[in-house]
N, C-alpha and C positions, 0 to 999 in steps of 0.2 A: 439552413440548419436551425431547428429550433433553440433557443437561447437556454432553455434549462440545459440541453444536450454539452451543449459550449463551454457553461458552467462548470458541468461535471469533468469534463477532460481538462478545464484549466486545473480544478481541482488536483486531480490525478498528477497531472504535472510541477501543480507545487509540491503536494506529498512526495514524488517519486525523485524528482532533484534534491531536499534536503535530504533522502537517503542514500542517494546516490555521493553528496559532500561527507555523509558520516561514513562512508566504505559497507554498503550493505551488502549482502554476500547473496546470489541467488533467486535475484528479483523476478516477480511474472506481475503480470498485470492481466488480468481475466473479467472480460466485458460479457458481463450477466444480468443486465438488463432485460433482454428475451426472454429470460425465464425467470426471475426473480421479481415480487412486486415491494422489498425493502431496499433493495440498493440498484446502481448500475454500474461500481465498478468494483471489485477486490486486488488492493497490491497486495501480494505476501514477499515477505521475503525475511532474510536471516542474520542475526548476529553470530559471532565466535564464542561469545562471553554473556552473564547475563548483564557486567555492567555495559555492552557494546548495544545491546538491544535498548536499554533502558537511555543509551545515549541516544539511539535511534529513535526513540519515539520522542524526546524534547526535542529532538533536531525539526521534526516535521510539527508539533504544537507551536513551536516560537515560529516557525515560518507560515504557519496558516494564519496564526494570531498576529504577525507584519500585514498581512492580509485581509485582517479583519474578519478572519472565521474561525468561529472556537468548536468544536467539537462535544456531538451530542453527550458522548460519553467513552470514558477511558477504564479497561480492565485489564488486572493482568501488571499494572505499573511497577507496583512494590518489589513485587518478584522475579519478574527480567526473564521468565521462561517461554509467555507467550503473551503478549499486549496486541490487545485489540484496539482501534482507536474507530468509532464511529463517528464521521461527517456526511450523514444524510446518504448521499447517493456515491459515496465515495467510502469504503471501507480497508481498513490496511492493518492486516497481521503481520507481527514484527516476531519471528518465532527464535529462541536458542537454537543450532544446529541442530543437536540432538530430538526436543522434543519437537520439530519440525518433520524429520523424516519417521517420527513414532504416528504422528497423527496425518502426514499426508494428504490435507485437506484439495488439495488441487484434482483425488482421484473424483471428489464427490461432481467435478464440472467438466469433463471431458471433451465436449463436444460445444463450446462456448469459442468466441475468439479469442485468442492468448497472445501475448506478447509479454517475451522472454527478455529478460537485458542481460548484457556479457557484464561480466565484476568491474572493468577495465573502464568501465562508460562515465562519461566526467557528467555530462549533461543531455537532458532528452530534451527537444524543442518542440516535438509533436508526436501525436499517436502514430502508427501504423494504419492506411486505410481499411476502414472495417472494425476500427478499432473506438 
């Protein structure tokens, strides 16, 4: 396994546990690497609230930055309705419910591998093979 590749799924896995500790609602993880030459992975998933989103995105900066990775760049913070947070090959939209199922970004990748997490999920330890 190449080491960038390893990199990116450790990624994924820091991002996707502190979300999983703040109760994110609806998470997918879709590996877009094959087709995309700016990232290789997108989490999306949802808050109830905009301040639940906005807790969800400090959840995963304070855990990347224990880590030693800050992020390219952060949009969407202030207003809690969709944050984007870009980490190179690791991408993660934190959307409000609402403006979630307005914008449906997950039709734009259909045919990528997906992995889906149940609400209930305390911690992931590893991807899905293929993932």
């Amino acid at each position: 396994m190449v080491q960038e590749e390893t990199d990116a799924k450790e990624r994924v896995l820091l991002c996707v546990n502190a979300l999983l500790k703040k109760k994110a609602k609806d998470m997918t993880i879709l590996n877009v690497k094959a087709i995309s030459s700016f990232t290789d992975y997108f989490v999306i998933c949802s808050g109830s609230s905009d301040r639940q989103v906005q807790a969800l995105a400090d959840a995963i900066k304070e855990n990347m930055k224990k880590s030693g990775i800050l992020p390219l760049g952060i949009e969407g913070a202030s207003i809690g309705k969709w944050i984007l947070m870009d980490y190179n090959d690791v991408i993660v939209h934190i959307f409000f419910e609402p403006t979630r199922e307005f914008y449906d970004i997950e039709r734009l990748w259909p045919d990528v591998p997906r992995m889906d997490m149940a609400d209930d999920n305390l911690e992931l330890t590893a991807l899905n093979p293929g993932m």
